[in-house]
N, CA, C and O atoms as CSV, one atom per row, in Angstrom:
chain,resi,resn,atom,element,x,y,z
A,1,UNK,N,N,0.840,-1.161,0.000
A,1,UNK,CA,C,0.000,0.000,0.000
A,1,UNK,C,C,0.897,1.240,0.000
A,1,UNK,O,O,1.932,1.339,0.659
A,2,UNK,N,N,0.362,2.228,-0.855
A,2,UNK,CA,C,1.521,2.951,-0.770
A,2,UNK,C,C,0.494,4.495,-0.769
A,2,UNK,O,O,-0.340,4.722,-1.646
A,3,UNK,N,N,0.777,5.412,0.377
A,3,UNK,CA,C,1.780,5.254,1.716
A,3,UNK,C,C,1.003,3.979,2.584
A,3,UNK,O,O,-0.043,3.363,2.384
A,4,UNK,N,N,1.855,3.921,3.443
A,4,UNK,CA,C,1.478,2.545,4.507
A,4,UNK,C,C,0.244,3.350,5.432
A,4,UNK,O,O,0.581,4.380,6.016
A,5,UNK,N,N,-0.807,2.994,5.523
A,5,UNK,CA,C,-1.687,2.753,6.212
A,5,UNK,C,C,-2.129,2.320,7.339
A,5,UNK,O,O,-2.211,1.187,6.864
A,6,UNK,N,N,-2.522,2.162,8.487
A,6,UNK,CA,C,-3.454,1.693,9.417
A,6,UNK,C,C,-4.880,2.197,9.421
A,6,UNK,O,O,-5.406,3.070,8.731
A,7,UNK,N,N,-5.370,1.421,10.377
A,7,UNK,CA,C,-6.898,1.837,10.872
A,7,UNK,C,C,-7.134,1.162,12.031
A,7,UNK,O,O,-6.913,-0.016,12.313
A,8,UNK,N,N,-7.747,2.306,12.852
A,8,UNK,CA,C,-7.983,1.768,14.019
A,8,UNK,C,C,-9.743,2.636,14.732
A,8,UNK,O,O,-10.173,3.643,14.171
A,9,UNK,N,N,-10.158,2.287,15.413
A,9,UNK,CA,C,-11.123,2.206,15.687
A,9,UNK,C,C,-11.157,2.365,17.361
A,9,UNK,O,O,-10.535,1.517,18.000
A,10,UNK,N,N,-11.972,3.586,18.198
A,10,UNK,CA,C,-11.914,3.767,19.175
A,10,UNK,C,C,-13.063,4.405,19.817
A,10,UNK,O,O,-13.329,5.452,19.227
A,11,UNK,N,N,-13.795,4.188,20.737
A,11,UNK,CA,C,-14.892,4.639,21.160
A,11,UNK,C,C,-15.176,5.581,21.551
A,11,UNK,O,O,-14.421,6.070,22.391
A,12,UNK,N,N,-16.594,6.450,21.098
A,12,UNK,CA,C,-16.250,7.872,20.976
A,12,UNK,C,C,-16.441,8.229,21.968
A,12,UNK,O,O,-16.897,9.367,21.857
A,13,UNK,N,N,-16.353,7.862,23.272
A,13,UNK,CA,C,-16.746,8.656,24.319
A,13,UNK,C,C,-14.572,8.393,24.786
A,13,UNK,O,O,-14.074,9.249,25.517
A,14,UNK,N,N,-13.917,7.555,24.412
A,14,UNK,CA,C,-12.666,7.420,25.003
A,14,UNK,C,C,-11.778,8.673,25.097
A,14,UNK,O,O,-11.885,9.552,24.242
A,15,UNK,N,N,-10.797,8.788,26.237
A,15,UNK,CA,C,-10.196,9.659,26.773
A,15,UNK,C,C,-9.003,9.600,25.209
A,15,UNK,O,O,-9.132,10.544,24.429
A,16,UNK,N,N,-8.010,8.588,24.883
A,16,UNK,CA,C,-7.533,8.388,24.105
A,16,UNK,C,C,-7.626,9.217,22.884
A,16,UNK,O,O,-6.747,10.018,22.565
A,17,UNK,N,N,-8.962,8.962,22.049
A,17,UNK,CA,C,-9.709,9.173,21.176
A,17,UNK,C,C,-9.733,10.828,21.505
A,17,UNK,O,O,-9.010,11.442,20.721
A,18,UNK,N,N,-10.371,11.627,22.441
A,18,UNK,CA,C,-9.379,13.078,22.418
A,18,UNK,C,C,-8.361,13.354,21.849
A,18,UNK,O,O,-8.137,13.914,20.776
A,19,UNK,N,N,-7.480,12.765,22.929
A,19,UNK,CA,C,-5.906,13.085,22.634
A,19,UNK,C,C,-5.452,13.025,21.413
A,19,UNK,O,O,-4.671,13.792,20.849
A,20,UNK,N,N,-6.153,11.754,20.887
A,20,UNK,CA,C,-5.448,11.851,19.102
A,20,UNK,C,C,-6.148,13.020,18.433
A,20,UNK,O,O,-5.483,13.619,17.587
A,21,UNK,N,N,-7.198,13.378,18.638
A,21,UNK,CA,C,-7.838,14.194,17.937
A,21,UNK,C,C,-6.897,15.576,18.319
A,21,UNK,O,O,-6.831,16.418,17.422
A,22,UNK,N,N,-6.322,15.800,19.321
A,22,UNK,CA,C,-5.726,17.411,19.508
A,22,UNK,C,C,-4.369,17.038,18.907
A,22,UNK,O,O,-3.964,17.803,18.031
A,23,UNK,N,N,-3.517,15.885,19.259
A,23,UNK,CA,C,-2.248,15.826,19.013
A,23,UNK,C,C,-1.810,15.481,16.929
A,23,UNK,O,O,-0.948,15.861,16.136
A,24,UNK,N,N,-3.326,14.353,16.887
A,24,UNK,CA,C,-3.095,14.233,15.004
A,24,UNK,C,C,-1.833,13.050,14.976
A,24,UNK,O,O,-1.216,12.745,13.956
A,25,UNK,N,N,-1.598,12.448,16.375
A,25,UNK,CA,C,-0.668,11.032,15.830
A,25,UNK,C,C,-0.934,10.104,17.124
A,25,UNK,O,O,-1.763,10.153,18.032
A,26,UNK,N,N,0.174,9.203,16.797
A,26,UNK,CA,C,-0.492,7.676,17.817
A,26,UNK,C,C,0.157,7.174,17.845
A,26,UNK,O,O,0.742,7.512,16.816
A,27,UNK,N,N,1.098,5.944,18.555
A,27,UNK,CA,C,1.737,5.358,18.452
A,27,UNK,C,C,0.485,3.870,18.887
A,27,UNK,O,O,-0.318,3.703,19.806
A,28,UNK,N,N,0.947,2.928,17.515
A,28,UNK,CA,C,-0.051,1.693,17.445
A,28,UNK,C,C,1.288,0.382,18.283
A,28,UNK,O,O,2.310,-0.013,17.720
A,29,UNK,N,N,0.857,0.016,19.580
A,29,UNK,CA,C,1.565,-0.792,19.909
A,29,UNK,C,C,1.309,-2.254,19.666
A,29,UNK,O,O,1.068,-2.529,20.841
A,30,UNK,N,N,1.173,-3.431,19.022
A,30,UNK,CA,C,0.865,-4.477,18.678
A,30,UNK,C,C,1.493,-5.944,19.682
A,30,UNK,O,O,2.436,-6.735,19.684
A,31,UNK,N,N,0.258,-5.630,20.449
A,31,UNK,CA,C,0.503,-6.947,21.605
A,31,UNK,C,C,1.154,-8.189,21.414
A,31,UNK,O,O,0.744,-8.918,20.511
A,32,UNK,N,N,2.191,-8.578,22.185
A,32,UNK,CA,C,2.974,-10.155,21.501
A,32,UNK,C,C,1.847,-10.999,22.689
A,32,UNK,O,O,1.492,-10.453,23.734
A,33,UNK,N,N,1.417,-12.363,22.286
A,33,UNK,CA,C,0.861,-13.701,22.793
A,33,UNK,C,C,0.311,-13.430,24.102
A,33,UNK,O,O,-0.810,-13.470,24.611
A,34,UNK,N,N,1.771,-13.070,24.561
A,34,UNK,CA,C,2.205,-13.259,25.772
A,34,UNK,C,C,1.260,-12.189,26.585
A,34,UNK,O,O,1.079,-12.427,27.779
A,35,UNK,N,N,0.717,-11.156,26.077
A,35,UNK,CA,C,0.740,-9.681,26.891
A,35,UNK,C,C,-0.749,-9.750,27.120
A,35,UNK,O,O,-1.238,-8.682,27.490
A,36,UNK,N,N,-1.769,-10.997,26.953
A,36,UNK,CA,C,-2.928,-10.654,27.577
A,36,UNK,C,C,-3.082,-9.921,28.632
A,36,UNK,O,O,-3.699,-8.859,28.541
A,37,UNK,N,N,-2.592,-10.316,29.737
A,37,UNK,CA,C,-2.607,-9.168,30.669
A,37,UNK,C,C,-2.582,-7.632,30.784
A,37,UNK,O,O,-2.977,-7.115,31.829
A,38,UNK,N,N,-2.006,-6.657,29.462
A,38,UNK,CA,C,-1.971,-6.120,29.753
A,38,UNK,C,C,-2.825,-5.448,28.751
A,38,UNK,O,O,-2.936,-4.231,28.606
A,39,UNK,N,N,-3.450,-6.428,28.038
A,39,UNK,CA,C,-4.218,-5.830,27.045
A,39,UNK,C,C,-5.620,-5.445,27.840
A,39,UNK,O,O,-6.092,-4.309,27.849
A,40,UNK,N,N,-6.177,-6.545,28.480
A,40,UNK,CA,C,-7.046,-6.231,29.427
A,40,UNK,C,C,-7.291,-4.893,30.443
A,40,UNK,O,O,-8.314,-4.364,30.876
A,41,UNK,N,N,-5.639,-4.567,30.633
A,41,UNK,CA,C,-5.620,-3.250,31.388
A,41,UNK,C,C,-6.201,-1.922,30.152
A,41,UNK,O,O,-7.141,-1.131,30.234
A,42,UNK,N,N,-5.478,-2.074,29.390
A,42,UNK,CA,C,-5.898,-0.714,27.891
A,42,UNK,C,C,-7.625,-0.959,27.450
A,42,UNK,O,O,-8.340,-0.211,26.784
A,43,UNK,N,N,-7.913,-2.094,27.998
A,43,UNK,CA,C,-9.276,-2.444,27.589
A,43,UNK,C,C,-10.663,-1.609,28.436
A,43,UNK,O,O,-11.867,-1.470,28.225
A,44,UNK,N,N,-9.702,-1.194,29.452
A,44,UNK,CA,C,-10.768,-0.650,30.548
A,44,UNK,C,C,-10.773,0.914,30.218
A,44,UNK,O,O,-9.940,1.718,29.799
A,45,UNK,N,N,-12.300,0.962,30.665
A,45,UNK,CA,C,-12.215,2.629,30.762
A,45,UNK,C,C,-11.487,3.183,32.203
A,45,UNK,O,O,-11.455,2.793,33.370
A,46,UNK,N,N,-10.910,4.348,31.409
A,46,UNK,CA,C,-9.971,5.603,32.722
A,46,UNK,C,C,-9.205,6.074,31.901
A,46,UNK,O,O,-8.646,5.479,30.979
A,47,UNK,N,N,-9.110,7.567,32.295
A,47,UNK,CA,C,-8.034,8.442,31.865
A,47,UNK,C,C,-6.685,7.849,31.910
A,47,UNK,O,O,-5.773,8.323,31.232
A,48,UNK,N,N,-6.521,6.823,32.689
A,48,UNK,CA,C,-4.430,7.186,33.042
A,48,UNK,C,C,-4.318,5.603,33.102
A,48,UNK,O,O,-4.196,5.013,34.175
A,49,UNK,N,N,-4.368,4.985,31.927
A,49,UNK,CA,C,-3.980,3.524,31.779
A,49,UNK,C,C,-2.598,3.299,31.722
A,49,UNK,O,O,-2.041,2.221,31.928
A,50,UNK,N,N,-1.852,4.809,31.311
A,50,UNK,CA,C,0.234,4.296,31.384
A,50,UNK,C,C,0.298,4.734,32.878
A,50,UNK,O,O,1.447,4.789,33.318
A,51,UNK,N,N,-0.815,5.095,33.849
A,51,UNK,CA,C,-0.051,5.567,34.774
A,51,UNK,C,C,0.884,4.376,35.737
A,51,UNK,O,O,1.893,4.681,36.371
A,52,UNK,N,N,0.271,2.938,35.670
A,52,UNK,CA,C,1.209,1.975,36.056
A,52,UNK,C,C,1.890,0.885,34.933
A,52,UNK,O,O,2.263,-0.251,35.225
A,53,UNK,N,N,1.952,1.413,33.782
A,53,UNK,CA,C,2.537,1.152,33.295
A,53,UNK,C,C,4.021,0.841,32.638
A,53,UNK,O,O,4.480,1.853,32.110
A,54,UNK,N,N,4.714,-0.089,32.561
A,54,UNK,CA,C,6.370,0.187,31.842
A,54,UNK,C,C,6.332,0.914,30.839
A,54,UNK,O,O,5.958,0.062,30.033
A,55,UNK,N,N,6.440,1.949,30.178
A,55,UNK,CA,C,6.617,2.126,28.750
A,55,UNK,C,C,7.885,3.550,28.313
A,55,UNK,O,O,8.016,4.551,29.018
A,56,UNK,N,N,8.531,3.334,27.267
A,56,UNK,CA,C,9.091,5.032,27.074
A,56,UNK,C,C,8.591,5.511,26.031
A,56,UNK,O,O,7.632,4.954,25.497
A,57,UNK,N,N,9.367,7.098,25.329
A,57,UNK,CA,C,8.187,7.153,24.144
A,57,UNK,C,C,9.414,6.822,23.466
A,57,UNK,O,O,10.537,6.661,23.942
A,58,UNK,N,N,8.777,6.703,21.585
A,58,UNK,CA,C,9.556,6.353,20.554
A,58,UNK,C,C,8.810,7.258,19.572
A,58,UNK,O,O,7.707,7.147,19.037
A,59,UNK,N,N,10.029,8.443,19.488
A,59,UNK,CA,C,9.342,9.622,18.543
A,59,UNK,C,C,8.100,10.408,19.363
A,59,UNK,O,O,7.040,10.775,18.855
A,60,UNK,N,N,8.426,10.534,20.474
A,60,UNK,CA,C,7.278,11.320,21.194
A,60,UNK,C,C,6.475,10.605,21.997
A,60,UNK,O,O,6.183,10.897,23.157
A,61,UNK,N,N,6.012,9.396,21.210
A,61,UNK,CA,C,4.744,8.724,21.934
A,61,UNK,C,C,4.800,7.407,22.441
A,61,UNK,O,O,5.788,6.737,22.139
A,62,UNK,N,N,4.095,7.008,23.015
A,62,UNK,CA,C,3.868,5.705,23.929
A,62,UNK,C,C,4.380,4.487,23.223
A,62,UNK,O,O,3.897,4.128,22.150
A,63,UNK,N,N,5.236,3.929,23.747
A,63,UNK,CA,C,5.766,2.793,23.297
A,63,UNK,C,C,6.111,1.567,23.859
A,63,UNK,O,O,7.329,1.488,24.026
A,64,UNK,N,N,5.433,0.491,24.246
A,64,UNK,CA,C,5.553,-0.515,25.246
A,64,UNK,C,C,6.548,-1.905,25.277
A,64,UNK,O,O,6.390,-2.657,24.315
A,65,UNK,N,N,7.485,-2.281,26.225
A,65,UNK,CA,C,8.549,-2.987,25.946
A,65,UNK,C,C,7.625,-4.292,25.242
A,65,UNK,O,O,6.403,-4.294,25.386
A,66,UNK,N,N,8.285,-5.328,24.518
A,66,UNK,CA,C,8.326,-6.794,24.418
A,66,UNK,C,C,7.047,-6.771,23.384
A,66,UNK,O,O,6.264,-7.715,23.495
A,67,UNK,N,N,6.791,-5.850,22.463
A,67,UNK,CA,C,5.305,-6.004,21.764
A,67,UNK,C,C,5.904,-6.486,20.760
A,67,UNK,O,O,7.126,-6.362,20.681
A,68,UNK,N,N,5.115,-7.201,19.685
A,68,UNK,CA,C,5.345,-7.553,18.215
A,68,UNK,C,C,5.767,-6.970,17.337
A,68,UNK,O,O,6.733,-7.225,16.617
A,69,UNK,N,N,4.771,-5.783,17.329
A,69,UNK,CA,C,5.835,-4.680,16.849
A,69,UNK,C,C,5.201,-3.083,16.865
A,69,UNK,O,O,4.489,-3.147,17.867
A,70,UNK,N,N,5.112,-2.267,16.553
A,70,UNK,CA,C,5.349,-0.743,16.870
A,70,UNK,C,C,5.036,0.433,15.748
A,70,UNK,O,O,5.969,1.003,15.183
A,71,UNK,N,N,3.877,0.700,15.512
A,71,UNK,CA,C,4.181,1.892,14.597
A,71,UNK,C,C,3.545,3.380,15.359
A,71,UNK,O,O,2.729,3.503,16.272
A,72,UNK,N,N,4.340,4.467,14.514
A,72,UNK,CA,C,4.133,5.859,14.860
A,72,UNK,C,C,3.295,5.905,13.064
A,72,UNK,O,O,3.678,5.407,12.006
A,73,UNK,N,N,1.830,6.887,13.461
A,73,UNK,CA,C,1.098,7.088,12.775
A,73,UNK,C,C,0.322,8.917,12.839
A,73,UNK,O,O,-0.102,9.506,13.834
A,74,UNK,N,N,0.371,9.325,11.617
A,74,UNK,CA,C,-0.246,10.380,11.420
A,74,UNK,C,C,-1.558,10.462,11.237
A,74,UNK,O,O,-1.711,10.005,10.104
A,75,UNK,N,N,-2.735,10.801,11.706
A,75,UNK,CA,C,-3.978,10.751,11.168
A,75,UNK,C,C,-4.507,11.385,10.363
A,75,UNK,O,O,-4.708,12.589,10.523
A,76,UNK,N,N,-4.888,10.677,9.219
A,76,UNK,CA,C,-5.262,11.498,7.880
A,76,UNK,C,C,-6.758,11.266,8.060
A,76,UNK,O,O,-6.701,12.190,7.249
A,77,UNK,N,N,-7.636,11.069,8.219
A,77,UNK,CA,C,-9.157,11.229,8.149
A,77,UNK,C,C,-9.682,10.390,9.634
A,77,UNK,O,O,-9.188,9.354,10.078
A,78,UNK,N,N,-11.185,11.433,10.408
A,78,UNK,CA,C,-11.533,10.143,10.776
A,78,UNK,C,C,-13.148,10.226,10.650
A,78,UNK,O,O,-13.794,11.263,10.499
A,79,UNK,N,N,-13.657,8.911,10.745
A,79,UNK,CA,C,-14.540,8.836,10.421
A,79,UNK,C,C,-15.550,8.273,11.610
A,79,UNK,O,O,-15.189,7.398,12.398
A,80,UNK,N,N,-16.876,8.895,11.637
A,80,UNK,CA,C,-17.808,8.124,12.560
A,80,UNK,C,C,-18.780,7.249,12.234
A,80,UNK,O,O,-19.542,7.464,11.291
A,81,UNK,N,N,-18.859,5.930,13.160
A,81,UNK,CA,C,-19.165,4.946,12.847
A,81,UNK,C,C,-19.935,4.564,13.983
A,81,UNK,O,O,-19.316,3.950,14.852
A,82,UNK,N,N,-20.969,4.755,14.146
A,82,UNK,CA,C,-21.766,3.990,14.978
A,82,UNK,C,C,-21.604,4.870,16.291
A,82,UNK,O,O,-21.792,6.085,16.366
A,83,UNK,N,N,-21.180,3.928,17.407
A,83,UNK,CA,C,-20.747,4.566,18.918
A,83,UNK,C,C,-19.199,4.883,18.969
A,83,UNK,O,O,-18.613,5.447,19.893
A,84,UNK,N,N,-18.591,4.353,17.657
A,84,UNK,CA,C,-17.012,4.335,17.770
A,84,UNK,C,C,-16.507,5.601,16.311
A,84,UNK,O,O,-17.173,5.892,15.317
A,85,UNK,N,N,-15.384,6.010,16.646
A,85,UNK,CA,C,-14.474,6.599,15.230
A,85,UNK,C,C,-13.555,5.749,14.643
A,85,UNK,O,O,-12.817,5.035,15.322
A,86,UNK,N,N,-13.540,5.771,13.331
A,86,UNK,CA,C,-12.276,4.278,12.472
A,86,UNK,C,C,-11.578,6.108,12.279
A,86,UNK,O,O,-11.960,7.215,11.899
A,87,UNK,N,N,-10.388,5.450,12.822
A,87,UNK,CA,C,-9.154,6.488,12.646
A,87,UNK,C,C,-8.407,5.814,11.284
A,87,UNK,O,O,-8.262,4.599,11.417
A,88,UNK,N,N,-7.945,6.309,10.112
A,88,UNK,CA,C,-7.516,6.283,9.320
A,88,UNK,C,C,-5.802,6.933,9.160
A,88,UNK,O,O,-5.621,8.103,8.824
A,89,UNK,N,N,-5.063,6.328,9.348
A,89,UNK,CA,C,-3.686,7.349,9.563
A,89,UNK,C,C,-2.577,6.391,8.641
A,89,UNK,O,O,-2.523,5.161,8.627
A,90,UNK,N,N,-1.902,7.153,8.045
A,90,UNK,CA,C,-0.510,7.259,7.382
A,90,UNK,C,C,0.611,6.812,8.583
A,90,UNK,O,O,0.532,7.096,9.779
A,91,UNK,N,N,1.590,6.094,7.964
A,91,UNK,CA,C,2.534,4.653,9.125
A,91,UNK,C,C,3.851,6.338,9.122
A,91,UNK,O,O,4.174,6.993,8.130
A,92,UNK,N,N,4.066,6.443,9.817
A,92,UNK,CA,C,5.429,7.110,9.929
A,92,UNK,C,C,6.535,6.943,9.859
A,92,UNK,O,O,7.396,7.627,9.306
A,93,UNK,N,N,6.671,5.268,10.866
A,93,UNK,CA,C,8.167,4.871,11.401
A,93,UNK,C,C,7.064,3.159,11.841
A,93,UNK,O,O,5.891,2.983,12.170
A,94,UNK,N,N,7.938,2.478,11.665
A,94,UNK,CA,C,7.049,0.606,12.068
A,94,UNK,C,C,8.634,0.176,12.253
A,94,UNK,O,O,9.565,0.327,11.462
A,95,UNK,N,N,8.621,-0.332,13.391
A,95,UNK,CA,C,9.728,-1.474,13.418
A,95,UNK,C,C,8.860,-3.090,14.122
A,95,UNK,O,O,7.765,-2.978,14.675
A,96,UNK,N,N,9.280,-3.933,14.034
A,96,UNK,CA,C,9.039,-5.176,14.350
A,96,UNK,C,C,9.732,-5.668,15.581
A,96,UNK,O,O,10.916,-5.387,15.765
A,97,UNK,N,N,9.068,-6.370,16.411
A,97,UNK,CA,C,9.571,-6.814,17.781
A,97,UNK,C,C,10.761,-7.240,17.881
A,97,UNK,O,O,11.540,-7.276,16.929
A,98,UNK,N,N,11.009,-7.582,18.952
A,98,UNK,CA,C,12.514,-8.518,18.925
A,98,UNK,C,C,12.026,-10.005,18.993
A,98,UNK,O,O,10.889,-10.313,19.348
A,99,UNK,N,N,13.112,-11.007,18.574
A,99,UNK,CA,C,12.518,-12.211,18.708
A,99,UNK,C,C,11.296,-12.409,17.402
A,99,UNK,O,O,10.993,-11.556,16.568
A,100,UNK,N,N,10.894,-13.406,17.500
A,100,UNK,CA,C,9.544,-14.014,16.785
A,100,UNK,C,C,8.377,-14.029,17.700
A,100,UNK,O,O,7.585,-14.965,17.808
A,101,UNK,N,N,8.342,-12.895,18.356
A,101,UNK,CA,C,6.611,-12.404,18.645
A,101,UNK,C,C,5.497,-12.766,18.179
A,101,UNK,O,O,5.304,-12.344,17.039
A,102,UNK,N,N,4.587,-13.456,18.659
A,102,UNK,CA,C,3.516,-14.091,17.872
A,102,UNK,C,C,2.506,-12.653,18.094
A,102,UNK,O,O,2.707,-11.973,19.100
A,103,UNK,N,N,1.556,-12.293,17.222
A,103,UNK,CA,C,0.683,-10.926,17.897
A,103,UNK,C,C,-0.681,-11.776,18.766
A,103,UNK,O,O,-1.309,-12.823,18.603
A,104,UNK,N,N,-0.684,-10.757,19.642
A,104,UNK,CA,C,-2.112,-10.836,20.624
A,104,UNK,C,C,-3.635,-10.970,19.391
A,104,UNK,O,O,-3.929,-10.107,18.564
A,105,UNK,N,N,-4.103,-11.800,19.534
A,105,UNK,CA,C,-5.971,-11.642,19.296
A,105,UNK,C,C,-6.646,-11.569,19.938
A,105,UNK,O,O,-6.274,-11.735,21.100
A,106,UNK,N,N,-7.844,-11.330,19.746
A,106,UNK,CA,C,-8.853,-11.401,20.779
A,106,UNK,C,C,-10.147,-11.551,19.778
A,106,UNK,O,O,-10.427,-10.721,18.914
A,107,UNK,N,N,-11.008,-12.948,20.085
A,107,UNK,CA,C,-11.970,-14.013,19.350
A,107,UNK,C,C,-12.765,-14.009,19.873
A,107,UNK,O,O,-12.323,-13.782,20.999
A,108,UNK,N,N,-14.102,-14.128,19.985
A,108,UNK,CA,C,-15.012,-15.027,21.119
A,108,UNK,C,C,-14.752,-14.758,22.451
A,108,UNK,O,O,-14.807,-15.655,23.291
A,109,UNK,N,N,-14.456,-13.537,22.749
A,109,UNK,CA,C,-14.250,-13.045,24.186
A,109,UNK,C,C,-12.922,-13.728,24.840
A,109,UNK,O,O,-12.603,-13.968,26.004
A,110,UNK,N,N,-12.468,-13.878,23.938
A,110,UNK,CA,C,-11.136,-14.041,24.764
A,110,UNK,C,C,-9.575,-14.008,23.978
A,110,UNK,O,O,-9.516,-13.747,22.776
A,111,UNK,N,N,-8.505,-14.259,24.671
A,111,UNK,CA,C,-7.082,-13.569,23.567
A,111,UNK,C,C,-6.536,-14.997,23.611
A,111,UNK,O,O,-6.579,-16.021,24.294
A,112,UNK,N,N,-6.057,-14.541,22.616
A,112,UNK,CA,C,-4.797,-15.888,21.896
A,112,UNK,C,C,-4.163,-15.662,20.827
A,112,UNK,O,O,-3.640,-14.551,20.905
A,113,UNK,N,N,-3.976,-16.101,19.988
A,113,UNK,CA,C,-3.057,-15.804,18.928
A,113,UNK,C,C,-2.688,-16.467,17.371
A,113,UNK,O,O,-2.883,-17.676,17.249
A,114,UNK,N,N,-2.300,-15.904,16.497
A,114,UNK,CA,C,-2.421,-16.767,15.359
A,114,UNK,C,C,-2.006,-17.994,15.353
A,114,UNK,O,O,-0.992,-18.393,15.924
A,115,UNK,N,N,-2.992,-18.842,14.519
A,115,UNK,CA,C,-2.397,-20.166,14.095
A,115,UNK,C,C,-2.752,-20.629,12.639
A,115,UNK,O,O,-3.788,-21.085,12.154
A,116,UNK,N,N,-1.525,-20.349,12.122
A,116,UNK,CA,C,-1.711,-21.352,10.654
A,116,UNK,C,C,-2.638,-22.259,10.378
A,116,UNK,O,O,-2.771,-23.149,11.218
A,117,UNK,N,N,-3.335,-22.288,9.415
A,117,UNK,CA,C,-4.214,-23.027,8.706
A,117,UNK,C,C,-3.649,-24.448,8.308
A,117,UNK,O,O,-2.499,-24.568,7.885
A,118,UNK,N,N,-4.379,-25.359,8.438
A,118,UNK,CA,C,-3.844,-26.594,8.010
A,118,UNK,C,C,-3.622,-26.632,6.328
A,118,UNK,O,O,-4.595,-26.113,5.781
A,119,UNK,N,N,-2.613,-27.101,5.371
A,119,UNK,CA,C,-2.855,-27.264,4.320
A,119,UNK,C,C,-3.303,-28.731,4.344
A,119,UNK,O,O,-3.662,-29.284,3.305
């Protein structure tokens, strides 16, 4: 895709969902397997979800150790959708985890992670 793309999607009443709207970027952190736990924490409503958090920034913004991988994003359009906004933003900077990070899902109410299809 050219430029690189994301989309993300955030509920319009979220504290978050402000902030991008005044600041116009984001850093998209992409959960490894392992990090249910802390996905559950970002899952909850409250203003101050890094406040016990590990994280430093990378290029300004929030960046969390041991994730899959990492992009800084500009927001080019957003759009409303229902109770939520699909944020539309241009990739800035993406690096990839360390290691072979499997990424976080979340299915049927609960997280796990990719698995190859049988051929």
């Amino acid at each position: 895709m050219t430029p690189p793309m994301v989309l993300v999607s955030l509920g319009q009443r979220s504290h978050l969902l402000a902030v991008i709207r005044r600041s116009g970027r984001f850093g998209l952190n992409v959960l490894g397997a392992h990090q249910a736990d802390l996905a559950s924490v970002f899952a909850r409503s409250g203003p101050d979800k890094f406040d016990r958090i590990d994280w430093a920034p990378g290029g300004g913004l929030p960046r969390l150790p041991d994730v899959a991988a990492w992009f800084a994003a500009k927001v080019a359009d957003c759009v409303d959708a229902g109770d939520h906004t699909v944020l539309l933003a241009h990739v800035t900077a993406a690096e990839p985890g360390e290691g072979s990070l499997r990424p976080l899902t979340y299915h049927r109410r609960s997280y796990g992670t990719h698995t190859p299809l049988a051929q």
